[in-house]
TORKOL-4160 file (C-alpha; in steps of 0.2 Angstrom, whole numbers, padded with zeros to 4 digits, m for minus):
402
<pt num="1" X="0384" Y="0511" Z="0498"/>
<pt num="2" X="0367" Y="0511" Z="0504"/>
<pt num="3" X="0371" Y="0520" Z="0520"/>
<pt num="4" X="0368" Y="0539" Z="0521"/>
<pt num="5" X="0374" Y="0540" Z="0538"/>
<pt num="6" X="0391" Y="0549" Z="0539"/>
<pt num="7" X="0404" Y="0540" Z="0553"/>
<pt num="8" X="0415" Y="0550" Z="0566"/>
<pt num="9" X="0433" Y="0548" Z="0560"/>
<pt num="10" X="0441" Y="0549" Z="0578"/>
<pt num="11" X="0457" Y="0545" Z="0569"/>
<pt num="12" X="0459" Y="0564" Z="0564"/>
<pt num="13" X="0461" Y="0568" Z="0584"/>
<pt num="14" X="0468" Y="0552" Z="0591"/>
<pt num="15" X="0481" Y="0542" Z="0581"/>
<pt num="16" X="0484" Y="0533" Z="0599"/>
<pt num="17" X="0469" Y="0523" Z="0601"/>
<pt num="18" X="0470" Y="0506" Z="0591"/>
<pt num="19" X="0455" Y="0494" Z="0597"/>
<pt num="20" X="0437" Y="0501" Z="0598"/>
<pt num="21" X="0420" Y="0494" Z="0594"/>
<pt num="22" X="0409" Y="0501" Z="0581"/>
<pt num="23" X="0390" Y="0498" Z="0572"/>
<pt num="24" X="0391" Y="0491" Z="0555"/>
<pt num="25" X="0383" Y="0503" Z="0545"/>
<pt num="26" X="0383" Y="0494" Z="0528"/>
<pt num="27" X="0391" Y="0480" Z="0523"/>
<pt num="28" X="0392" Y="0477" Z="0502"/>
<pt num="29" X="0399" Y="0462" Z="0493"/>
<pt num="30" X="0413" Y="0468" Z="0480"/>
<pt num="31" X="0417" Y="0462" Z="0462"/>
<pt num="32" X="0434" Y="0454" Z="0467"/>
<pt num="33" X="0424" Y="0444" Z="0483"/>
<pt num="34" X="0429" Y="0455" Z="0499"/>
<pt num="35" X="0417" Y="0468" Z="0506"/>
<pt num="36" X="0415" Y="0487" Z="0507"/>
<pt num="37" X="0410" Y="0491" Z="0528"/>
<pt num="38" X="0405" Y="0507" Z="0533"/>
<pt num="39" X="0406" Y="0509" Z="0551"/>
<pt num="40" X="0395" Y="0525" Z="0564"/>
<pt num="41" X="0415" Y="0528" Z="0569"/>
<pt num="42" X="0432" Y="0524" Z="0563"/>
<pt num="43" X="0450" Y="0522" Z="0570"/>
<pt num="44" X="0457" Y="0516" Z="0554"/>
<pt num="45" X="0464" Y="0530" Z="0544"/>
<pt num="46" X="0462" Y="0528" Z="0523"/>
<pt num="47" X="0473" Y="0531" Z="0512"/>
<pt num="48" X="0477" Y="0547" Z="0508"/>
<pt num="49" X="0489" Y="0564" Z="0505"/>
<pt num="50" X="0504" Y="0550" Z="0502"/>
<pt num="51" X="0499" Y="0539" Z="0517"/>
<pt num="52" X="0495" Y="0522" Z="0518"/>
<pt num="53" X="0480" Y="0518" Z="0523"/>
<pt num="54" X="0479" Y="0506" Z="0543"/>
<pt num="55" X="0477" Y="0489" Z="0541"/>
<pt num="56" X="0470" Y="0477" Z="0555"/>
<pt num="57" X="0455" Y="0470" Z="0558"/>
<pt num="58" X="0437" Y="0469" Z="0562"/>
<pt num="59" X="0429" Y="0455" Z="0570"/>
<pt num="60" X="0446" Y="0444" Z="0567"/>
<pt num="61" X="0439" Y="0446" Z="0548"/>
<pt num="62" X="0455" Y="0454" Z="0540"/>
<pt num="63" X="0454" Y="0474" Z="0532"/>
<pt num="64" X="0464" Y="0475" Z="0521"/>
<pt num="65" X="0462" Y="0492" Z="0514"/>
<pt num="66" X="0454" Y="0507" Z="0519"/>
<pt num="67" X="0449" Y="0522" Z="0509"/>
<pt num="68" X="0439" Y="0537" Z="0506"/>
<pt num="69" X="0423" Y="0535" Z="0494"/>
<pt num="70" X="0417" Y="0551" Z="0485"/>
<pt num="71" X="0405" Y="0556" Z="0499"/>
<pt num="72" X="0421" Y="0556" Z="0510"/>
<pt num="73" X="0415" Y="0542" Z="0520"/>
<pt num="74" X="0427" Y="0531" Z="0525"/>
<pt num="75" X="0428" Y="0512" Z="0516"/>
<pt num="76" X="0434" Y="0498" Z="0527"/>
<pt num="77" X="0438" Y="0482" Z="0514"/>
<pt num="78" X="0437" Y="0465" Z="0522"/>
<pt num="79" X="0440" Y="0447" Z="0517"/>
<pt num="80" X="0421" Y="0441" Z="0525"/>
<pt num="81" X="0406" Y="0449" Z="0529"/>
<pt num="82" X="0404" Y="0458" Z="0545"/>
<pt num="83" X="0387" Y="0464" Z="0553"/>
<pt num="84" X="0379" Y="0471" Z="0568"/>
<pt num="85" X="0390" Y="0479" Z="0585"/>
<pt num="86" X="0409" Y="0473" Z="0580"/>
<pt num="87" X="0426" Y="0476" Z="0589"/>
<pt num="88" X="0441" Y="0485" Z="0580"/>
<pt num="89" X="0459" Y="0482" Z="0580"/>
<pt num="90" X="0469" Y="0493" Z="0571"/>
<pt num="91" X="0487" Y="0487" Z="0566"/>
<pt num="92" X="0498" Y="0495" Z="0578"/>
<pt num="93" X="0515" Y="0492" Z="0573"/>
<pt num="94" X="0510" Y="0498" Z="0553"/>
<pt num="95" X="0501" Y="0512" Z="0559"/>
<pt num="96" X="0514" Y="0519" Z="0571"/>
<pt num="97" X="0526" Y="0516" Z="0557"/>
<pt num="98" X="0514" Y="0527" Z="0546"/>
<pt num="99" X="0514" Y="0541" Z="0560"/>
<pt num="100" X="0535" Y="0540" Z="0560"/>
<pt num="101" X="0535" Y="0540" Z="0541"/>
<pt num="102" X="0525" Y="0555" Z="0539"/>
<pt num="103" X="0530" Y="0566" Z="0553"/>
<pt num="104" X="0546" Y="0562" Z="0546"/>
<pt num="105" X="0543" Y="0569" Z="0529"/>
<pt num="106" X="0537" Y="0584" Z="0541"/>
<pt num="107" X="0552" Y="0588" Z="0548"/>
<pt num="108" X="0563" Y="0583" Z="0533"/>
<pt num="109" X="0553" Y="0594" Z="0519"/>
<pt num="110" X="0554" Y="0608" Z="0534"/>
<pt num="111" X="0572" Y="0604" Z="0533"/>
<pt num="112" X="0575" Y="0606" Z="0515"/>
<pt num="113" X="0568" Y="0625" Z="0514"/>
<pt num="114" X="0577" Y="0631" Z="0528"/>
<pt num="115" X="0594" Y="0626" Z="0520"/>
<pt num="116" X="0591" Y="0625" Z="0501"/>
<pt num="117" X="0573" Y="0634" Z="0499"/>
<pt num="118" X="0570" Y="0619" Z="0490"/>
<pt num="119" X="0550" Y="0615" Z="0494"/>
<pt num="120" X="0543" Y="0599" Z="0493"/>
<pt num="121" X="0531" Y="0595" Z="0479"/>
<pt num="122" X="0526" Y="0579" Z="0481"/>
<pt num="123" X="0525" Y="0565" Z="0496"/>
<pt num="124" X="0524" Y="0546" Z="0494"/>
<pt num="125" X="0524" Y="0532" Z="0505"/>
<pt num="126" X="0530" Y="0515" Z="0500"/>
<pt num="127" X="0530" Y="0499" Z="0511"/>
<pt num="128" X="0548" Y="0499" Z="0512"/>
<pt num="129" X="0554" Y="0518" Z="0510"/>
<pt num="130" X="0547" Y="0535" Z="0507"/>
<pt num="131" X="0552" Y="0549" Z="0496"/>
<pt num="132" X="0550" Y="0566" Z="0494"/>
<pt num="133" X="0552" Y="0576" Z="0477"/>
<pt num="134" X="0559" Y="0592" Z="0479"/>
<pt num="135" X="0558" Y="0607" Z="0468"/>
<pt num="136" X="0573" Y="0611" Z="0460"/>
<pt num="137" X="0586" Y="0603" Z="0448"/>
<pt num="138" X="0600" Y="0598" Z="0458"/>
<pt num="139" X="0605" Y="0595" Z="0476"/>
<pt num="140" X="0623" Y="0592" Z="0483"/>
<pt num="141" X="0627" Y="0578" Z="0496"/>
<pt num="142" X="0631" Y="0595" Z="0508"/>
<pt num="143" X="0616" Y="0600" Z="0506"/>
<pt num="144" X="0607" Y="0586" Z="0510"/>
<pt num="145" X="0619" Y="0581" Z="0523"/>
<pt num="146" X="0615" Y="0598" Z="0531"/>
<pt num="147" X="0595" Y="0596" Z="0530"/>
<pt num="148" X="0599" Y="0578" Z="0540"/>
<pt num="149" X="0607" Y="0587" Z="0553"/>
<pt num="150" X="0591" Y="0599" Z="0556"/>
<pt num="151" X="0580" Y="0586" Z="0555"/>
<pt num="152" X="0588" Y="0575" Z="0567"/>
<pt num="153" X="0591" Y="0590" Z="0578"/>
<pt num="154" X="0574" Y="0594" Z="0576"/>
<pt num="155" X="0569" Y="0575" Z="0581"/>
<pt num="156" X="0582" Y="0576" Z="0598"/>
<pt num="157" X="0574" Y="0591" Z="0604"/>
<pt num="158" X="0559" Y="0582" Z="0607"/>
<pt num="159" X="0545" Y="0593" Z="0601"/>
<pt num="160" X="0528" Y="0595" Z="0603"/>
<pt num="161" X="0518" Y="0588" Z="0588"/>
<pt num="162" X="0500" Y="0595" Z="0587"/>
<pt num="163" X="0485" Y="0595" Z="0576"/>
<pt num="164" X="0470" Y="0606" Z="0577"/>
<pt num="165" X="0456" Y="0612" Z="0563"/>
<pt num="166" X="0456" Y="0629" Z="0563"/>
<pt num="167" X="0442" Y="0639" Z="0553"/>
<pt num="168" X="0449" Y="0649" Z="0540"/>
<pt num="169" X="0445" Y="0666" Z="0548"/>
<pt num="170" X="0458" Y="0662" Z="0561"/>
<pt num="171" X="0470" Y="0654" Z="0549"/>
<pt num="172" X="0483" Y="0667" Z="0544"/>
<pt num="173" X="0490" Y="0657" Z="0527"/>
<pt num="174" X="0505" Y="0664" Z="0528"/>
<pt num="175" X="0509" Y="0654" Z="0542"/>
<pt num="176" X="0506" Y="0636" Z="0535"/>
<pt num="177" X="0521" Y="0630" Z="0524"/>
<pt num="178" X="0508" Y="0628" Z="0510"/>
<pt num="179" X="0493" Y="0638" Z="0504"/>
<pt num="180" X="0475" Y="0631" Z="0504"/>
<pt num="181" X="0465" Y="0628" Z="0490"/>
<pt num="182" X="0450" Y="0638" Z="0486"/>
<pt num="183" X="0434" Y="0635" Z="0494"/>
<pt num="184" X="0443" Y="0627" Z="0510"/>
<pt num="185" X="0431" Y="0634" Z="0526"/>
<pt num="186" X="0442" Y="0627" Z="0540"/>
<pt num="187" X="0459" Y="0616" Z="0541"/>
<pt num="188" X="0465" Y="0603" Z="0551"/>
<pt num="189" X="0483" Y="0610" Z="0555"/>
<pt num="190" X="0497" Y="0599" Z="0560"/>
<pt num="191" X="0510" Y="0609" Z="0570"/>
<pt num="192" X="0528" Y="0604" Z="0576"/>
<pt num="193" X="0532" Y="0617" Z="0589"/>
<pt num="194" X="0544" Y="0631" Z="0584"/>
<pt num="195" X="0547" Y="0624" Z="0567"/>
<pt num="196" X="0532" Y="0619" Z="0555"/>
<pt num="197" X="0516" Y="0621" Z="0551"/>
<pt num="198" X="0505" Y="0614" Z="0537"/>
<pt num="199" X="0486" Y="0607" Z="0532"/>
<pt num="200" X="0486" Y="0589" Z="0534"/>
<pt num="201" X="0476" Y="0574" Z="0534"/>
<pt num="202" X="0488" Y="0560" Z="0543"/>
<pt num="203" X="0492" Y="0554" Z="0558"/>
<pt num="204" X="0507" Y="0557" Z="0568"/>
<pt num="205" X="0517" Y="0555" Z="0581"/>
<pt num="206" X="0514" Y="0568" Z="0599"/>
<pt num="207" X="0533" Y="0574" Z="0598"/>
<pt num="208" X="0545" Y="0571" Z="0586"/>
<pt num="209" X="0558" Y="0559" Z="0598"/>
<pt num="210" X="0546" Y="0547" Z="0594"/>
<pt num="211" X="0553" Y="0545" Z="0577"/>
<pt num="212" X="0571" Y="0541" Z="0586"/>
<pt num="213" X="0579" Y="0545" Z="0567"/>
<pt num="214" X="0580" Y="0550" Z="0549"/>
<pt num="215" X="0591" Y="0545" Z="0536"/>
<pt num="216" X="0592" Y="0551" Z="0518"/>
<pt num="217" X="0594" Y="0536" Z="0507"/>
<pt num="218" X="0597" Y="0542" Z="0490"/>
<pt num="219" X="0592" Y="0557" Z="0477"/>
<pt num="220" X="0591" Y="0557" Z="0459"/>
<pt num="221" X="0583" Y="0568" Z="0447"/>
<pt num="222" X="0563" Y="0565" Z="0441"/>
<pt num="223" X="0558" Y="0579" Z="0430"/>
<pt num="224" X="0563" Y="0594" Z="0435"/>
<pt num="225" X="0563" Y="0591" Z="0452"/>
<pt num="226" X="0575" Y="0582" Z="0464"/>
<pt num="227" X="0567" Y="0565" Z="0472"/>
<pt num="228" X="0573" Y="0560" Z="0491"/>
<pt num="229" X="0573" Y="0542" Z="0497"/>
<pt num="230" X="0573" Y="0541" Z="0515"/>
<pt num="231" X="0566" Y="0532" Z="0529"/>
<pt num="232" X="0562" Y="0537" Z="0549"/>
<pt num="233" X="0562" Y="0528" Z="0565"/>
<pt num="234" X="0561" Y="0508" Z="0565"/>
<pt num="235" X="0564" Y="0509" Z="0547"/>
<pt num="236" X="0577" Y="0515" Z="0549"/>
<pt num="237" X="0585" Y="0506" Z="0560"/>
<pt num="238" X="0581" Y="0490" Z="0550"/>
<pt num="239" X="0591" Y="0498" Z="0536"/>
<pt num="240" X="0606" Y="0500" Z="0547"/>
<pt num="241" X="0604" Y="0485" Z="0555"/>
<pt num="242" X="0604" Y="0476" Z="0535"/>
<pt num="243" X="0618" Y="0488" Z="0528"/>
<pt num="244" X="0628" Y="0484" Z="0544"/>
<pt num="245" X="0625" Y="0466" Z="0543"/>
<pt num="246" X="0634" Y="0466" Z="0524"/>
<pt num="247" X="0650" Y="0477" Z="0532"/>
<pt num="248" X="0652" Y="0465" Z="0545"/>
<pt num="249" X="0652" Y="0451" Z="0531"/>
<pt num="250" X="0662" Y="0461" Z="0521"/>
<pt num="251" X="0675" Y="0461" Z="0534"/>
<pt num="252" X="0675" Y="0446" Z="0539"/>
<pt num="253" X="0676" Y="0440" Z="0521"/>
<pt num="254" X="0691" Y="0448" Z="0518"/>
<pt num="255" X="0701" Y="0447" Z="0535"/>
<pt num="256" X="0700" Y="0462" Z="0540"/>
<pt num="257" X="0692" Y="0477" Z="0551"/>
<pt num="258" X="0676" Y="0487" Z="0545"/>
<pt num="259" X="0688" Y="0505" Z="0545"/>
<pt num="260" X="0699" Y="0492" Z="0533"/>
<pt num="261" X="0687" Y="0487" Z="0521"/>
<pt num="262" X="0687" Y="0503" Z="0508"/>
<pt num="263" X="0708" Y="0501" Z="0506"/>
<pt num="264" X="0705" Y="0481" Z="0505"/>
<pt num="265" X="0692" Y="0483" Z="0491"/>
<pt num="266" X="0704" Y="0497" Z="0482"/>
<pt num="267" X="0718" Y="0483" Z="0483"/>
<pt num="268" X="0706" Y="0469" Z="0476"/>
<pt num="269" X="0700" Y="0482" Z="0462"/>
<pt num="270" X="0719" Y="0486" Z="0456"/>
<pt num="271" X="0723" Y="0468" Z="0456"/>
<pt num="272" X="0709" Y="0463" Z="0447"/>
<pt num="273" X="0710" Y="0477" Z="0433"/>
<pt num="274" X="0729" Y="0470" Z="0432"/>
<pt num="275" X="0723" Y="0452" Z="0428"/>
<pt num="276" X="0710" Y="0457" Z="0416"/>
<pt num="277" X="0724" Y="0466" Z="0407"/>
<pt num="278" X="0734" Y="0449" Z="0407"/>
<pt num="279" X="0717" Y="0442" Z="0403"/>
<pt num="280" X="0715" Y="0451" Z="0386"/>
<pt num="281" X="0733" Y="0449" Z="0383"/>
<pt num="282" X="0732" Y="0429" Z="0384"/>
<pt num="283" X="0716" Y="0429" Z="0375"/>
<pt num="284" X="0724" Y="0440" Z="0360"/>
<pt num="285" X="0739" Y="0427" Z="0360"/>
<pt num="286" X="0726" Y="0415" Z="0360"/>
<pt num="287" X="0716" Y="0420" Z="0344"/>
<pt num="288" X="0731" Y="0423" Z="0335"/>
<pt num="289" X="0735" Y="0404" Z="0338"/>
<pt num="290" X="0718" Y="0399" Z="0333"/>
<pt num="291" X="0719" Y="0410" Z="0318"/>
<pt num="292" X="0733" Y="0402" Z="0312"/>
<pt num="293" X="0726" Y="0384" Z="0316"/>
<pt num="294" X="0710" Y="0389" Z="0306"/>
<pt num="295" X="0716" Y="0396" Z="0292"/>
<pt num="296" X="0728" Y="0379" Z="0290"/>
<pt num="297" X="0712" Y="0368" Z="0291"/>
<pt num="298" X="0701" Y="0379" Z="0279"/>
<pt num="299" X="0695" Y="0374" Z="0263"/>
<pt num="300" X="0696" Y="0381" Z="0247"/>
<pt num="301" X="0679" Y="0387" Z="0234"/>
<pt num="302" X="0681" Y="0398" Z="0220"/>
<pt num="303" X="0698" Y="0406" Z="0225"/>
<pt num="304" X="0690" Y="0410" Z="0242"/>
<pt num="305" X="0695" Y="0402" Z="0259"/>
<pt num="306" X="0682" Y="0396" Z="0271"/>
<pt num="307" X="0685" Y="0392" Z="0289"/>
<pt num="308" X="0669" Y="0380" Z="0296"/>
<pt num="309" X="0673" Y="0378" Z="0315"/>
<pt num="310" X="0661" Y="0374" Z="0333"/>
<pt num="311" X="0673" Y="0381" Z="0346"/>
<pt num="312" X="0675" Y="0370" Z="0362"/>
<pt num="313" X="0677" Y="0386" Z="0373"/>
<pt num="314" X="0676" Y="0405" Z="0372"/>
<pt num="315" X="0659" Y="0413" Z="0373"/>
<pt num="316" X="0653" Y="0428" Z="0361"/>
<pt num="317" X="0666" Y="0440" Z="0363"/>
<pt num="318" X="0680" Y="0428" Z="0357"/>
<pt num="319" X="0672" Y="0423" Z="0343"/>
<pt num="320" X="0670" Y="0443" Z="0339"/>
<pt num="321" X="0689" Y="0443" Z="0342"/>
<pt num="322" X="0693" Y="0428" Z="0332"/>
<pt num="323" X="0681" Y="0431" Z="0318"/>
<pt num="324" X="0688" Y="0449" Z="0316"/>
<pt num="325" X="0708" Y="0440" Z="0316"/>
<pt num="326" X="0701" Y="0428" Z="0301"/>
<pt num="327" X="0694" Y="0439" Z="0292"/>
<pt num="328" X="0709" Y="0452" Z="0289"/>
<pt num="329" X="0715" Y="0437" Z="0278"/>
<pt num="330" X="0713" Y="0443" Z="0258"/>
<pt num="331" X="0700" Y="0431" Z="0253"/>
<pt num="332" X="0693" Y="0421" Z="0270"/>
<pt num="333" X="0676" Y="0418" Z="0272"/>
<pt num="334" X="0674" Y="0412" Z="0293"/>
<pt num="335" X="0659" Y="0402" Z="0300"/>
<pt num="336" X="0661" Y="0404" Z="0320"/>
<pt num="337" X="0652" Y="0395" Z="0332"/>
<pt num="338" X="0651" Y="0391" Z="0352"/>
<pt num="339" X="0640" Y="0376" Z="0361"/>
<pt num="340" X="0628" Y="0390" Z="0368"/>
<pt num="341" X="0620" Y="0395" Z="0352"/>
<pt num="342" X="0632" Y="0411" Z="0347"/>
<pt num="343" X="0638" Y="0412" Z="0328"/>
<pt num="344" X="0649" Y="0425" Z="0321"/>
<pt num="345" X="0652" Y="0427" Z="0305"/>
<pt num="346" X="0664" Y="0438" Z="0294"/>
<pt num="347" X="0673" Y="0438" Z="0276"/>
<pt num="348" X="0688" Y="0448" Z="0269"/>
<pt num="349" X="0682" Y="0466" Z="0261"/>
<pt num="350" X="0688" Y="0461" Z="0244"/>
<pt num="351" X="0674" Y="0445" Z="0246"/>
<pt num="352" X="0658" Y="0455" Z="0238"/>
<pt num="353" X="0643" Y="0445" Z="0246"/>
<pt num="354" X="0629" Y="0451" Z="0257"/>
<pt num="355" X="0634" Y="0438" Z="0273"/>
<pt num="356" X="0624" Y="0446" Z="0285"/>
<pt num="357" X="0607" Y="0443" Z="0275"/>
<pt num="358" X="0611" Y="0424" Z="0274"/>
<pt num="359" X="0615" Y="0418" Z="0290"/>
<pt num="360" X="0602" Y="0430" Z="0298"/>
<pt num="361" X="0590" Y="0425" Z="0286"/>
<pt num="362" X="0594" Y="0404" Z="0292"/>
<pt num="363" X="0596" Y="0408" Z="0308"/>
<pt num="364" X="0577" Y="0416" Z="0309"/>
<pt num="365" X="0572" Y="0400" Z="0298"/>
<pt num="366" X="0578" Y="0389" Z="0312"/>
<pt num="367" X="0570" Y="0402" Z="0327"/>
<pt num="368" X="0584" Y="0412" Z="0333"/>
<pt num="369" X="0588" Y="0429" Z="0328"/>
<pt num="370" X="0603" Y="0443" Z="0326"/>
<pt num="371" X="0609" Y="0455" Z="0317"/>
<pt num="372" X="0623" Y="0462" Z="0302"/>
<pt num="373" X="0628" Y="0471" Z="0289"/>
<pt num="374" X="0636" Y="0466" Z="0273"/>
<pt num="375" X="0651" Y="0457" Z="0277"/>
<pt num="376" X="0648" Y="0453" Z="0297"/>
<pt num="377" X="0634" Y="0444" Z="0306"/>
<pt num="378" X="0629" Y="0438" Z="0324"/>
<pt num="379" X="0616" Y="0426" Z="0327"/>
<pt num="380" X="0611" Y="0416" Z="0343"/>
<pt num="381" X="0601" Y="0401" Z="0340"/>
<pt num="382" X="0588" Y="0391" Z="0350"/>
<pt num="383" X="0595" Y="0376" Z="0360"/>
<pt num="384" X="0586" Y="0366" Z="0349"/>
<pt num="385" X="0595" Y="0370" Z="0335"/>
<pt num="386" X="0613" Y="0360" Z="0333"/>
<pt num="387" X="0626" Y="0372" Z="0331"/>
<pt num="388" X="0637" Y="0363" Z="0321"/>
<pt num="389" X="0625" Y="0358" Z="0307"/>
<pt num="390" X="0617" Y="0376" Z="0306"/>
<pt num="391" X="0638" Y="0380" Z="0303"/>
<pt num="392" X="0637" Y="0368" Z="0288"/>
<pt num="393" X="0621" Y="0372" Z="0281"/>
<pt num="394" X="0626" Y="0390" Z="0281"/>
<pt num="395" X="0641" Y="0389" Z="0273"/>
<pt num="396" X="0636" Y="0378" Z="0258"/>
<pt num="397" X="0622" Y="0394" Z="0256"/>
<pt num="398" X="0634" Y="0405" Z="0255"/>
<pt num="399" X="0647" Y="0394" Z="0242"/>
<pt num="400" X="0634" Y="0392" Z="0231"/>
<pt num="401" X="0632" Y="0409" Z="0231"/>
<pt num="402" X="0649" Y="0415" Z="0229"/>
């Protein structure tokens, strides 16, 4: 940047204001063709302490990023050049998402300490959801039941949302929620009356009904710490708009009422582990028929059976089954395959040849690939390859090596 200048970030003390005109400062051509703008005073916020940054617009020329450069001045990325006095439209709707987002996490990581003691280590905001991680290593659907309930009573109550700088020689530390790091003069302070206290950079909401709700999503485990998926406001009301949308389907799908849905899908659940039982049943019965069929049809090398067969149905898992019957036979040698490209192939114990390296060895000659050991091998091949011929060619391998 060539500018020396530093902008105003009016941002800091009004999150409210969302069109303003401005002096281009500087206005520099990037590698990947947008421009970097600095402006004498700024209502777009860059990204930062887990925020997104605003997007929105400067003379109808899109910004699609904003960020802080190493002097702390702040960057506006746009899609054309800009110059001279231009008027400024911040994004409302994404930056008033942004404030409910991160007074949210506010409230929520306030939540989390007075019920577990569990603080928050980290903050990130995604386009879709946000999350928190937590420090500790596990965390019980009470517990984070009970942290929602605080927040949301905290958001009910309505209150007052401030932020301030305060010099550090006013600043008593032990009032913030975390401690400063060294060398910090004076902190901008974001307050929620009677609750939390803690530097920040962000925008946010004047009281906390404006973030209407939050909803804890989801928690797993990330490294020693507990990660919190949740959303605030409008998000959040999108997501229980979506997740209702799927219940009502649900309901209707199966005839019945929402409250019904959980002893329908019990019932459906039962039936069907039922039928896969009847399944597996039929499909045994089924192998054992084809076994017998087989083993009639196979020819004779050497005292040693071979069965040669392309199946017309059954995918990989019945060839498994039905290569594994063949194979119990004393002195059968079985060549299994399916019209999707699956081989299986096994021999008897007593047949002493390395099977496995010959039909992966043929199969990788014909591009595909798979696995075996000794006496039992699985390839898939390309659809290129026919299935039926790579059977053949296979089999007269392993003859001549018998």
């Amino acid at each position: 940047m060539t500018s020396n200048q530093m902008e105003e970030k009016y941002y800091l003390d009004d999150a409210y204001t969302t069109a303003f005109r401005a002096k281009v400062l500087s206005c520099e051509k990037l590698l990947n063709g947008h421009f970097a703008v600095l402006l004498d005073k700024t209502y777009f916020f860059p990204e930062s302490g887990g925020q997104l940054s605003d997007k929105g617009k400067i003379l109808n020329v899109d910004v699609v990023n904003v960020r802080e450069d190493d002097a702390g001045r702040v960057v506006h990325e746009v899609t054309a050049q800009v110059d001279g006095e231009v008027s400024c439209d911040v994004d409302w709707e994404a930056r008033f998402d942004h404030m409910q987002q991160h007074t949210g996490q506010h409230v929520l990581t306030r939540a989390f300490i007075e019920i577990a003691g569990m603080p928050t280590v980290s903050f990130h905001m995604g386009d879709e959801t946000c999350t928190i991680d937590l420090e500790g290593k596990g965390l019980g659907d009470q517990t984070i039941n009970a942290a929602e309930d605080l927040a949301n009573a905290i958001i009910w109550g309505n209150r007052e949302v401030s932020a301030r700088t305060v010099p550090l020689s006013r600043l008593k530390e032990d009032a913030l929620r975390r401690s400063l790091p060294e060398g910090v003069t004076d902190a901008r302070v974001v307050e929620i009356e009677n609750f939390d206290a803690v530097a920040c950079c962000g925008t946010h909401v004047k009281r906390t009904g404006e973030l209407g709700i939050i909803k804890v999503l989801k928690h797993e485990k990330v490294k020693g710490s507990v990660r919190v998926h949740f959303v605030a406001g409008r998000r959040a009301l999108l997501d229980y708009r979506d997740k209702h949308g799927v219940v009502k389907s649900l309901a209707n799908r199966f005839t019945t009422s929402v409250d019904g849905i959980l002893d329908k899908t019990e019932k459906l659940s039962k039936d069907a582990q039922l039928l896969r039982k009847e399944l597996q049943k039929s499909i045994k019965r089924l192998a054992a028929f084809d076994k017998q069929r087989l083993l009639a049809e196979a020819s004779t090398h050497k005292g040693r059976r071979f069965i040669v067969h392309l199946c017309e149905a059954g995918d990989e898992s019945y060839l498994n089954l039905l290569a594994s019957a063949c194979k119990n036979e004393a002195g059968t040698i079985v060549f299994l395959g399916s019209k999707d490209g699956h081989v299986v192939c096994a021999a008897s114990p007593e047949v002493s040849i390395d099977l496995a390296t010959h039909v992966v060895g043929a199969a990788k000659e014909a591009g595909g690939g798979g696995g075996g050991k000794g006496d039992f091998a699985r390839v898939t091949l390309p659809d290129s390859v026919d299935v039926r011929e790579f059977l053949e060619k296979v089999s007269s391998y392993v003859k001549n090596a018998v």
